[in-house]
N, C-alpha and C positions, 0 to 999 in steps of 0.2 A: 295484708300486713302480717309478718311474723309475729309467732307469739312473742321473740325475744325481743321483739319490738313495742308489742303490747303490754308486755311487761315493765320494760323501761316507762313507758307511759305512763302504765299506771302508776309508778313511784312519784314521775313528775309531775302527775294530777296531786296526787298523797300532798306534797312538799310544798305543791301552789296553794293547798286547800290550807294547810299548818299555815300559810304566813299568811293569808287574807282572812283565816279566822283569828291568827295574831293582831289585827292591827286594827279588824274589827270588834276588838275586846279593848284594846288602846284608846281607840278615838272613841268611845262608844257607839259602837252602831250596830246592833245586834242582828238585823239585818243582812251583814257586810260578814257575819262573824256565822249567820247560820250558812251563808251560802257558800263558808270555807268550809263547816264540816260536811255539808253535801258535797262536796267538790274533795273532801280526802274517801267520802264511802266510796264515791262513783270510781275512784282512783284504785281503792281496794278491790272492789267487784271484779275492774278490768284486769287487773295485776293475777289474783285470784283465775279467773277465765283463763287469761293465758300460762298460769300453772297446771290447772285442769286439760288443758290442752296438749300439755307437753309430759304430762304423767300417761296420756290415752297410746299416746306416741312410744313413749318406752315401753308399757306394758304392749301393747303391737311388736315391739320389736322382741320383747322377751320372749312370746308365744312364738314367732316364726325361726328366732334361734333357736328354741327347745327344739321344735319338732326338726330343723337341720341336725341338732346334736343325736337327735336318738335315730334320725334316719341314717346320720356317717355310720350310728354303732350298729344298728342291723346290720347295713350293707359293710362292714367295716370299713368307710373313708375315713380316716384320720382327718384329714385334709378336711372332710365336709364336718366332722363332729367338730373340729376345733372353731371353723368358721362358725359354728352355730355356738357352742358352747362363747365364743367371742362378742356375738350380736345379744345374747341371755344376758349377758353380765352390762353391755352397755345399756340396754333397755332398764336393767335393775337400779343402775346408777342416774337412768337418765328419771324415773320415777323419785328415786330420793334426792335428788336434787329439787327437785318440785313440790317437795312436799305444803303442802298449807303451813301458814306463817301461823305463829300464836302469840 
């Protein structure tokens, strides 16, 4: 499964865990109501993971553009510094895009 898949998921664990701790706070059944907030953790963990997973992925990608950008500059590619310098910048984004929720 993708992470961006994992992620969705875990939002929609989050969202099922909020209405089944909703309604087992309604009807009273505490029961019904703890195994919605375990059902939003279990949802964050996974949401979380697949955050983690996709910051490992950018920061990958920034280390392999770096070293493309400073090998165009030795050898003077433009061509290959720009591609590198291009993959640096998406990895950087693809990290802060990811960052842990608070």
């Amino acid at each position: 499964m993708s992470n961006q898949s994992n992620k969705a998921q875990g939002v929609a664990e989050q969202i099922g865990g909020k209405i089944k701790e909703g309604v087992g706070k309604v009807i009273g059944n505490p029961t019904m109501q703890a195994e919605g907030e375990a059902k939003q953790i279990k949802g964050m963990a996974r949401e979380e993971s697949a955050r983690a997973a996709e910051r490992m992925k950018g920061k990958g990608q920034e280390v392999v553009g770096a070293i493309k950008n400073r090998v165009g500059a030795v050898i003077d590619n433009e061509e290959l510094e720009a591609e590198g310098k291009l993959k640096e910048i998406e990895g950087e984004a693809r990290q802060q895009a990811n960052q842990p929720k608070h």
